[in-house]
RONUPA-15124 format. One record per residue: residue in one letter; x, y, z of N, C-alpha, C, O in turn. Coordinates in steps of 0.05 Angstrom, whole numbers, plus 5000, padded with zeros to 4 digits. Layout:
BEGIN
AXYZXYZXYZXYZ...
END
This chain:
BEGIN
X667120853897665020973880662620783879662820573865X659720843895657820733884655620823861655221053852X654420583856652720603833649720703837648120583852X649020913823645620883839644420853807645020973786X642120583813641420473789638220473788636920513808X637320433768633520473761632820163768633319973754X631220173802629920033819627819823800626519953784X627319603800625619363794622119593799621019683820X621719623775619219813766616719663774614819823773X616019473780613319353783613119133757614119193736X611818893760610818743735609418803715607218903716X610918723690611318773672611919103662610919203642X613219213676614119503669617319473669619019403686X617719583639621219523630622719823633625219863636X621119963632622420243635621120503652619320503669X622820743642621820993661622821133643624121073622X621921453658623421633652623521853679621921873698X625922003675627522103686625422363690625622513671X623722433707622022663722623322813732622723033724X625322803750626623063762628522953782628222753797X630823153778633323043797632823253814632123483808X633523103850632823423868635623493872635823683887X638023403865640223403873642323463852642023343830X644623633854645723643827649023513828649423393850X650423503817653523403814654923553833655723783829X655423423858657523623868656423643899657723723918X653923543901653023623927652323383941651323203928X652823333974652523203983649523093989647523223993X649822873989648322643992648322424022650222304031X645522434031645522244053645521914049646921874030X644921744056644321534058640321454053638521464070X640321414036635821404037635521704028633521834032X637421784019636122194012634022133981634021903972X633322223974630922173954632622333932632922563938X633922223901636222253891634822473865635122713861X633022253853630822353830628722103832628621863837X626922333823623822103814624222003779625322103759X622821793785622521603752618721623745616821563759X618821713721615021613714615021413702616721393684X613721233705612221023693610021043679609021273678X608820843666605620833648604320903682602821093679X604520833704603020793719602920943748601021053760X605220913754606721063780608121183775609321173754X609021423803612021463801613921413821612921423844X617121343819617921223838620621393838621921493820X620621403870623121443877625021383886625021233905X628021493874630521283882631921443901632421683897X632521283926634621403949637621363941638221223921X639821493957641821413954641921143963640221073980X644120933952644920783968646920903987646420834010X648121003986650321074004651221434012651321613995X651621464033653121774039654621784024655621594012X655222084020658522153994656922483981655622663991X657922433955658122713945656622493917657222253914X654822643901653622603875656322703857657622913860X656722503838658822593815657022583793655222743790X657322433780656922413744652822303744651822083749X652022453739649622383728648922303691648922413668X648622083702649121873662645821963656645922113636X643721943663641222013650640322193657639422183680X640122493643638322713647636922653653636322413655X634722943664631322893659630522923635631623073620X628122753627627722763612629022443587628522393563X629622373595631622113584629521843600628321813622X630021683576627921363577630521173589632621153576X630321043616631820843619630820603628628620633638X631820353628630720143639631320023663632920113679X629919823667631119703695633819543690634319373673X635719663718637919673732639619863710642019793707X638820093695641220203682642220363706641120403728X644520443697646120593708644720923714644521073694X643921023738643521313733645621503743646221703729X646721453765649021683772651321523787651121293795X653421673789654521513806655621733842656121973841X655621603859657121683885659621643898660221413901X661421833906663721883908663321783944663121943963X663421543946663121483980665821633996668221653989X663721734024666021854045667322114044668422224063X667222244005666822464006665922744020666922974017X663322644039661722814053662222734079660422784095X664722564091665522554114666822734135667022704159X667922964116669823134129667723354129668023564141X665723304116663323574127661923534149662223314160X660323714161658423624174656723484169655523514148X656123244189652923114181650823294185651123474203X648523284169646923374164643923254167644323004165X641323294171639523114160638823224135639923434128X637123104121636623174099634023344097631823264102X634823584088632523774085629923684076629623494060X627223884092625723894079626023844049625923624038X626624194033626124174013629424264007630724394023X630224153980632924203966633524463970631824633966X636124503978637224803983637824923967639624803955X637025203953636625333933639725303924641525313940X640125243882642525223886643325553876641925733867X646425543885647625783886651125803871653025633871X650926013861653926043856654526373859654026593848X656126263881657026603895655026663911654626513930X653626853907653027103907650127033888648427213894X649426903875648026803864645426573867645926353859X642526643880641026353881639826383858639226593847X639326113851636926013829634325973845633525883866X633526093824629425983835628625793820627825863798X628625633824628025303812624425243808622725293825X624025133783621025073782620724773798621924563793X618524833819618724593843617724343831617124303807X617624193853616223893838612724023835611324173848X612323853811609124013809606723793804604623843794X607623513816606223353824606323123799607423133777X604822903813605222643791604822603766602422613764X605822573747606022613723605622833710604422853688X606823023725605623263707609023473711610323593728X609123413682612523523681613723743669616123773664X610823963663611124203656608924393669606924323680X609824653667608124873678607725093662609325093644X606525233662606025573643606625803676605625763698X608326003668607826173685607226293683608726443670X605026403689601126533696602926883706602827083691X603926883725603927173735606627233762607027103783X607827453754610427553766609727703784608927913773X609627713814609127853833611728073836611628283849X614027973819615828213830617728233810618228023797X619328493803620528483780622428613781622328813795X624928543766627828533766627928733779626428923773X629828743798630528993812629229003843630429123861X626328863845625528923868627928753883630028633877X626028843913627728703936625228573950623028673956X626728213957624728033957626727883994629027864003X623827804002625427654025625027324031623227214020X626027244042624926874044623026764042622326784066X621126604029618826564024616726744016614426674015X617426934012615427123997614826963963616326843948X612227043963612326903942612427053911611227253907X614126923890614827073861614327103844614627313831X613026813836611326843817609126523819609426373839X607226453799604426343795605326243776606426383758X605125893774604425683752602525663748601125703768X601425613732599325443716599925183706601225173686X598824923718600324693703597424543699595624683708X596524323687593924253666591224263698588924323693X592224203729590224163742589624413763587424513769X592524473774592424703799594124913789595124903767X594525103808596025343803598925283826598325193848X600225303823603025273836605125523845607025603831X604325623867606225893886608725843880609325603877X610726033876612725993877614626193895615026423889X615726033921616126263939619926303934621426133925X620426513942623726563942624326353961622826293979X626926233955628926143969630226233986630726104006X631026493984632226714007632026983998631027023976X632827214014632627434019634327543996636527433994X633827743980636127903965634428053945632128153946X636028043930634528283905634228063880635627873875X631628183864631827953838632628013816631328163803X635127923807636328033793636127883759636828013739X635327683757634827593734631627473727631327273741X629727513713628027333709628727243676628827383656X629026963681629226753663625926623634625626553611X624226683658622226483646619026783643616926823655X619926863629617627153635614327103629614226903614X612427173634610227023641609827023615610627183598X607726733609606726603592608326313589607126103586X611226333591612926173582612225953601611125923622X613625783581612825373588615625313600618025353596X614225213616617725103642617724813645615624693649X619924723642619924373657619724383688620324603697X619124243703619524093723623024123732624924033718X623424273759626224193757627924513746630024603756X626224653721627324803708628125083728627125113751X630125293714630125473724629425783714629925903692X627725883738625226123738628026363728628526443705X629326433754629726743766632126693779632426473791X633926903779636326923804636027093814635427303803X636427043843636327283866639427353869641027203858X640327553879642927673876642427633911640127703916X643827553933643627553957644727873962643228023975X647127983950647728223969645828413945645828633958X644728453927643628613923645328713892644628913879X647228573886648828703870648328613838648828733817X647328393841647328293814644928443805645328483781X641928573815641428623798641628863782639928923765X644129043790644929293770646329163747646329303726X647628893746647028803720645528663701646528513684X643928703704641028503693641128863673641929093679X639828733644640328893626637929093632636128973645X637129393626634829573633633529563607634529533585X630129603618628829733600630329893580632529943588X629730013550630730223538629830493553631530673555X627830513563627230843562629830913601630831123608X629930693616631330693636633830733622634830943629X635330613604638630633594637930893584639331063595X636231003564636331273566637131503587638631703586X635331403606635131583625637731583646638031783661X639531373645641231323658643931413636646031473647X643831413616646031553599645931953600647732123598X642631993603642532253607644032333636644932553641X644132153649644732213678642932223694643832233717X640332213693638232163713637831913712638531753695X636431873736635631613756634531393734633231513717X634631183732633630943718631230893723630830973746X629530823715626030703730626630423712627830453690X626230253718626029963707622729883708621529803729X621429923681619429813679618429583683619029603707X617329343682616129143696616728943666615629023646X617928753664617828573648615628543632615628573607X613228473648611128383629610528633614609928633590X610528893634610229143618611529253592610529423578X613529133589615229163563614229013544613329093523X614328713555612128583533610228643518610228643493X608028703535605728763526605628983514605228943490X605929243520607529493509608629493477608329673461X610229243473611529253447610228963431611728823417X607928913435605028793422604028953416603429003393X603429093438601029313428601929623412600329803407X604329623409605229813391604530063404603330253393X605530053431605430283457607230413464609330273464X607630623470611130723478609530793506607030803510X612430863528611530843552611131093565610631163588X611831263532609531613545607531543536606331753534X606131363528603131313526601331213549598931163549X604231183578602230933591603031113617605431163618X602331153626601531263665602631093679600730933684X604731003692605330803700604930943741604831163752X604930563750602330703783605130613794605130713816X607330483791609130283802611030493819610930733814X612530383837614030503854616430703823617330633802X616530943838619131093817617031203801617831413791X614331133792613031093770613030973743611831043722X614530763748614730403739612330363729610330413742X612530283708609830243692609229923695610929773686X607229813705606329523705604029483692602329643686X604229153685602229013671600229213666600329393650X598329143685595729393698596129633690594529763703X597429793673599230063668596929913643594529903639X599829823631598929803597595929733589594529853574X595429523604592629403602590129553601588229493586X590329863626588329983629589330253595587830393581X591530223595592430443577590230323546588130423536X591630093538590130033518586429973514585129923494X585529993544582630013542581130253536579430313520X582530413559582230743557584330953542585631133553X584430883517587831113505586431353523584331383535X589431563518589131753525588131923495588631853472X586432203504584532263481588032443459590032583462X586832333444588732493420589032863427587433003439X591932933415591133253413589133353398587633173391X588133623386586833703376588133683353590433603355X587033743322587733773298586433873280583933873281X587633963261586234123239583033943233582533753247X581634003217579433923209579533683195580733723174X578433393197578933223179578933273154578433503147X579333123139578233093105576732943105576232853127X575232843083573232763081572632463097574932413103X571132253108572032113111573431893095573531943071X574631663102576631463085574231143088573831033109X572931053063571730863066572230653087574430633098X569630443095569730373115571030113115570929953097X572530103146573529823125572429523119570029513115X572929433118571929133114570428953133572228853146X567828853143566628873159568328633180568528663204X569628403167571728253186573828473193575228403213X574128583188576228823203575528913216576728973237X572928983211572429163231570429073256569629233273X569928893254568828643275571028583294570828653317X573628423282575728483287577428623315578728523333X576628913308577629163332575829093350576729113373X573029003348571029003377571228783385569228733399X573328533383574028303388576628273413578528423411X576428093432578128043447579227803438577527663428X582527643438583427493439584727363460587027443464X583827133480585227153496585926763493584526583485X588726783507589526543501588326353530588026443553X587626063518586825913539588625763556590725633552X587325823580589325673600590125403605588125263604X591725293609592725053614589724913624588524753610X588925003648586424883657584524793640583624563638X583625063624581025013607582024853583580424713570X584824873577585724603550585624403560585224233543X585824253593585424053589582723983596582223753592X581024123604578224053601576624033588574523923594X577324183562576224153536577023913521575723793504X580023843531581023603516579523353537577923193526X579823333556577823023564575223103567573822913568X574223283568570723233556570823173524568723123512X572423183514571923133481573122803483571922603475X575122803492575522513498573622263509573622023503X572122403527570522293536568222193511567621963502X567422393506565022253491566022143465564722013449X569222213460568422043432569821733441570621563424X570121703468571421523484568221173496567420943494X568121443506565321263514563521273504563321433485X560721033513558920993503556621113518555420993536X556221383510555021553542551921583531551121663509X550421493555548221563552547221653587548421623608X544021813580543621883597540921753605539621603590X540021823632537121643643536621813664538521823679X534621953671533622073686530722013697529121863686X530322193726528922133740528322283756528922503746X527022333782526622623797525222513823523522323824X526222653842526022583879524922823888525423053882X522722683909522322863924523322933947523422773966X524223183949526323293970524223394000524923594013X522723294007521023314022522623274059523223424076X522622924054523922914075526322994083526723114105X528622924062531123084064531123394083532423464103X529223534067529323854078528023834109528323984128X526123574107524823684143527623554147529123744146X529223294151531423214176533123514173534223594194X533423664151535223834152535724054166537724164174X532424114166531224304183531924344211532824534224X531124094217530023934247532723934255532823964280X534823914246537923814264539823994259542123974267X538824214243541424294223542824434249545324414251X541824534265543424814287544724524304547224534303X544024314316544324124334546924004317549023964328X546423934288549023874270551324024279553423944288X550624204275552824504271554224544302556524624301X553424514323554024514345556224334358558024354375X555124144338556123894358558523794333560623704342X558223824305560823824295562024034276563523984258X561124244284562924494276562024484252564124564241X560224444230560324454200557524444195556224294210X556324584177553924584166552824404154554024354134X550324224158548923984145548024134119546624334117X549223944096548424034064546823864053545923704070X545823814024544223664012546723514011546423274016X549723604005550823343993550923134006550022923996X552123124031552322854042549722664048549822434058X547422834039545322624030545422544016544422324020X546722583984546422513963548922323965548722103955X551222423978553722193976552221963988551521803971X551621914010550321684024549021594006549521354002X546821713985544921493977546321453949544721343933X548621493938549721463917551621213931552221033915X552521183954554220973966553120753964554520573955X550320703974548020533976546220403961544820203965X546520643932546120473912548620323895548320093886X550720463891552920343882553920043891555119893877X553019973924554019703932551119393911551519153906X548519573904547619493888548819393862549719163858X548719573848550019643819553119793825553720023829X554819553822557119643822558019693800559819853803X557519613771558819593755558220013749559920133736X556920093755556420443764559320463775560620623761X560420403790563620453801565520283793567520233806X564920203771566920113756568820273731568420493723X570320153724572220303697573020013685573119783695X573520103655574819933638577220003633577820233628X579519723637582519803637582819563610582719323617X583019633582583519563564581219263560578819313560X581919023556579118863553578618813581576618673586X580018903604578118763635576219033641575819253631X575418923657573319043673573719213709572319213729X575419303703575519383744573619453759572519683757X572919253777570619273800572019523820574519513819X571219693833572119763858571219733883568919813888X572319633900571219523937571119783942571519763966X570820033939571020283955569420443940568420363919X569120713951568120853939569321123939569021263960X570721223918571921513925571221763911572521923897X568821763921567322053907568622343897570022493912X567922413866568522593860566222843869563822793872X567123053871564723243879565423473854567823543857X565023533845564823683813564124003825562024093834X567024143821565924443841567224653812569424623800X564724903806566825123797568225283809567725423829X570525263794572225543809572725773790572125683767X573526043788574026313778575526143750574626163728X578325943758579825873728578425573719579725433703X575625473730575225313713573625063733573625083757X572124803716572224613736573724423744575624343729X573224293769575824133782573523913800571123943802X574723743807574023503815574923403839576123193835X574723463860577023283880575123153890572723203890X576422923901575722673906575222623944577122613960X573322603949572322413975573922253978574422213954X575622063994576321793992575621654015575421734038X575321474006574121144016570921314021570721274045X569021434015566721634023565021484042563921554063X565221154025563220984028564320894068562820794084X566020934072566520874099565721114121565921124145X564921284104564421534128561321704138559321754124X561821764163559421894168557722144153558822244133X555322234159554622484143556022714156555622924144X557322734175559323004188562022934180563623124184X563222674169566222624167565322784129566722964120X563122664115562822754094562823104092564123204074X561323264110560723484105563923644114564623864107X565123484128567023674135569723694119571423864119X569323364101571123374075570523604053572323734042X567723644048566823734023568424004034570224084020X567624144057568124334056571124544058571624774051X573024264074575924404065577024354034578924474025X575324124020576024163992575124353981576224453961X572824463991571724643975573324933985572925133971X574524934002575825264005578025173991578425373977X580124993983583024943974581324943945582525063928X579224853938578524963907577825293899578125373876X577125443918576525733912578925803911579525963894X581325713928583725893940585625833910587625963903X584825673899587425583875588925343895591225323887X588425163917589525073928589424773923591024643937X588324673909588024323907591024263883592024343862X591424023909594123963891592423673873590123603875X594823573856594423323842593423133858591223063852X594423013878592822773901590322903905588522743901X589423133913586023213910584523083895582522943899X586023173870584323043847584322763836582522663822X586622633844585322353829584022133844582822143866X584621903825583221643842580521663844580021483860X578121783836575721753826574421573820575121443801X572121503835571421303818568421303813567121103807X567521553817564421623805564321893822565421963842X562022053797562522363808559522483815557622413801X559422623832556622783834557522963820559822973814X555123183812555623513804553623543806551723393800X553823833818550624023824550524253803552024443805X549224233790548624463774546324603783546124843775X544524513797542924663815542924873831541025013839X546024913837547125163848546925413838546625633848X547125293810547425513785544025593777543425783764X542225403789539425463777538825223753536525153747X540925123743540024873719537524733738537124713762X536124663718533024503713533524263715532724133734X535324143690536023963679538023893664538024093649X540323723654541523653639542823453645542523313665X545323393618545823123621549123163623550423213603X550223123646553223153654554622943634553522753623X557123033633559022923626560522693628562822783629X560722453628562922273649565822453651566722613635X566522383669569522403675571222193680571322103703X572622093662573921873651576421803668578221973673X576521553676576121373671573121183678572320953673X572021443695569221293713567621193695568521163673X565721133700563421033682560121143698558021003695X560221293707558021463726558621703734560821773743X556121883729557022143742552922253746551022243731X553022323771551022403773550722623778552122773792X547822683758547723073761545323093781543222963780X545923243794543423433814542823743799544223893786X540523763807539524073794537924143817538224023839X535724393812534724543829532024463833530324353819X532224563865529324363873526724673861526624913866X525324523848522324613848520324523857519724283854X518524733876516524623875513324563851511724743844X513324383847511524263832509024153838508824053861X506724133822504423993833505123623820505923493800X503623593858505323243838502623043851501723133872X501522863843499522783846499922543870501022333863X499322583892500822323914497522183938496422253959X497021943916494721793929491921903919489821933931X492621943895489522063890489922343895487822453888X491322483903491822803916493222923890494622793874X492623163889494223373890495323563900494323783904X498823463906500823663925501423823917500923803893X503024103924505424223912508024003944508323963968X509323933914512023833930515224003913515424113891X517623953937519924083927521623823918522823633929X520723943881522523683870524723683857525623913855X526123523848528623523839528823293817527923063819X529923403796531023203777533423143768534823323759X534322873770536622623774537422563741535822503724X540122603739540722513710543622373713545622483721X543522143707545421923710546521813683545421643668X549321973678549521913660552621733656554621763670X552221553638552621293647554921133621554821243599X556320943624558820883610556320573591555920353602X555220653566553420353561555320143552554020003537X557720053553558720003549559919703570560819483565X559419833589559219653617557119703634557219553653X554719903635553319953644550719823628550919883604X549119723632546419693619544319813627544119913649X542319813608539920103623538019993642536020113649X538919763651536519633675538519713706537719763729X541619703694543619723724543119983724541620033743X543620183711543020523706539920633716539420853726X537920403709535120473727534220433752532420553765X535920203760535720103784537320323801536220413821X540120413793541320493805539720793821539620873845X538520933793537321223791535421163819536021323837X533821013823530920843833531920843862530720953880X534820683868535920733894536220903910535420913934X537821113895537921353910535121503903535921703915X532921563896530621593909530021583924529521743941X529721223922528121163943529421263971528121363989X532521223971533821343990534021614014534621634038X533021843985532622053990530122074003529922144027X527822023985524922113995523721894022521421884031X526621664031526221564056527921604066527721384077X530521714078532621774087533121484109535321374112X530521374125531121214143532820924120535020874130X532520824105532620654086536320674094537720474099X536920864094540220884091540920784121543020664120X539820794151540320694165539720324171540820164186X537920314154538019994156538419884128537419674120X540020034113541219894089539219724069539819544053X536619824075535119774054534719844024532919744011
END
């Protein structure tokens, strides 16, 4: 019998906790197979087997605080000798009893050890096949697919949408031959219909839900669903559009009106906020009552930028497959001033100060559920086509719902364009832990006075808003001053002036 024990955590780190076991009691185990992950204040780490065998006794759930070298499970060596060797799967093999798989809530990335499930693509009774996908998380940064394990019918859903899942936890059972799900309990108006002796229709989970909120019966609702199965989309459109009442005798008089909060009330929507937008409301509020934020602005003329843009853009596009944007002008001259004023790419980690040697740009994009941030890395090492061609597969994995947790972190100063949107002006947010975030807005042309002249030029105004706390307003002016000068000379960035 060996011991698998909680690995020497890093200095000065005495403990963990137990994030997720991919393996359960009973099932074989390789040699280096990845057993469960541990979180730390800092990291997360994962423990292999020491040895081949079979997993027996697991001493720390998930979810349980242990320290370094406790005891976490133990291994039944040689156990898994008389089986076949195996390599060790991709991903953990759905577990099963009988006739029975579980749909397991997957790993949903670093420190993040719960999910909301957002939306059920298929409902008890259908018939689902291998990787098709079942249902939609919501966890505080991305959205998380959840595809079947194998082919069968779904015969239980466990976690019905809205509901909060752990890491690890279990969604749904698929019935492999199809059998389990004639016992999964029916709608009422289906057990009706099945005691009368006609055919069952199994309404749609969420459709029941919602239905018995809204104080709906399901001859009120038109249902579009196979059988004529009433779904979500059923009730939803039912309660926007009722159907018109019968006719009736003549009212009586009318019945006073009611109370104007009541009746404000009925023309009111309630809708609950998403994981996403709670945590973005919670660190922009963090933020400012965190830092010492101020802002400093300034404004560039986009003159030269737009002629090189002009002049190369088809020759760009040719020669590396991707469209020349304003951003990777603006990353470059935000690179160039930062090796200036670094303390702009810096963060505060309790009383020190962290310098960073790199630069790993946030690019600040909206999407349909909210904003998101993914990160450039090392930016400061890359060309203006290695830059344009990052922005732009981050930017389709942000429309698609597709940026995982490594997208997003590791930041260490952020652009945002609100200029996209038409903003003039304003003063962005930090995004914490950074201590810099620079806003771009929309270019106007303006009359601007250059040598005694009066131009119309296409200008733009710069708002740098800034951590004063480690930042001072001469590093924050100089910095603003850099990327200008940067911009309205673009050559400056090739000889690092």
């Amino acid at each position: 019998m060996a011991d698998v024990r909680v690995p020497t955590l890093g200095e000065s780190v005495t403990e963990a906790t137990i994030a997720t076991w991919f393996k359960k009691p009973g099932e074989t185990v390789a040699v280096d197979e990845m057993l469960c992950e541990l979180e730390t204040d800092k990291v997360t780490v994962e423990v292999p087997s020491p040895v081949a065998g079979v997993l027996g006794e697991i001493v720390a759930a998930e979810g349980a605080t242990v320290g370094v070298d406790a005891l976490l499970a133990t291994i039944a060596e040689g156990a898994a000798a008389a089986a076949p060797a195996a390599k060790p799967a991709a991903k953990p093999a759905p577990a099963s009893s009988g006739d029975s798989i579980d749909v397991m809530v997957p790993t949903l990335g670093e420190s993040v050890t719960e999910a909301t499930v957002s939306t059920w693509f298929k409902a008890v009774g259908d018939a689902v096949s291998a990787d098709e996908m079942l249902c939609e998380l919501e966890t505080d940064k991305v959205s998380v697919e959840v595809p079947a394990p194998a082919a069968g019918v779904l015969a239980e859903i466990l976690a019905a949408d809205g509901a909060t899942v752990a890491a690890g936890g279990k969604l749904a059972v698929i019935s492999a031959s199809g059998e389990g799900a004639a016992a999964a309990p029916a709608a009422a108006p289906a057990s009706a219909a099945a005691a009368s002796g006609g055919a069952a229709v199994k309404n749609a989970p969420a459709a029941e839900k919602l239905m018995a909120e809204s104080g709906l019966s399901p001859e009120q609702v038109t249902g579009t669903g196979k059988d004529g199965r009433i779904m979500k989309e059923d009730v939803q459109k039912a309660l926007v559009s009722p159907p018109p009442a019968p006719a009736a005798a003549p009212a009586p008089a009318p019945a006073p009106r009611a109370p104007i909060a009541a009746e404000q009330a009925e023309r009111e929507e309630r809708v609950k906020m998403t994981r996403l937008r709670q945590t973005i409301a919670r660190r922009l509020k963090d933020s400012q009552n965190t830092a010492a934020m101020l802002t400093t602005y300034n404004e560039v003329d986009m003159s030269e930028v737009m002629a090189i843009r002009n002049e190369y853009k088809e020759l760009f596009l040719k020669k590396h497959g991707v469209k020349m944007g304003f951003m990777s002008f603006f990353t470059k001259a935000c690179n160039h001033a930062l090796k200036e004023v670094p303390e702009v790419n810096a963060e505060i980690d309790g009383t020190d100060i962290v310098y960073k040697n790199y630069v790993n740009m946030g690019i600040a994009a909206g999407t349909p559920t909210g904003l998101v941030v993914p990160v450039i890395r090392d930016a400061d090492q890359m060309s203006f086509a290695a830059i344009e061609k990052e922005i732009a597969r981050l930017g389709a994995l942000a429309r698609d719902g597709k940026l995982s947790m490594a997208d997003m972190q590791g930041g260490s100063f952020t652009i945002s364009n609100g200029g996209v949107y038409g903003s003039l002006m304003s003063s962005p947010i930090l995004n914490p832990p950074q201590s810099g975030i620079l806003g771009m807005h929309k270019i106007q042309d303006r009359p601007m006075v250059i040598n005694g002249e009066i131009k119309i030029c296409p200008m733009m105004y710069l708002a740098l808003s800034y951590d004063h706390r480690i930042v001072d307003g001469k590093g924050a002016v100089t910095f603003l001053v850099r990327v200008k000068e940067a911009l309205e000379d673009p050559r400056r960035l090739l000889m690092d002036l």
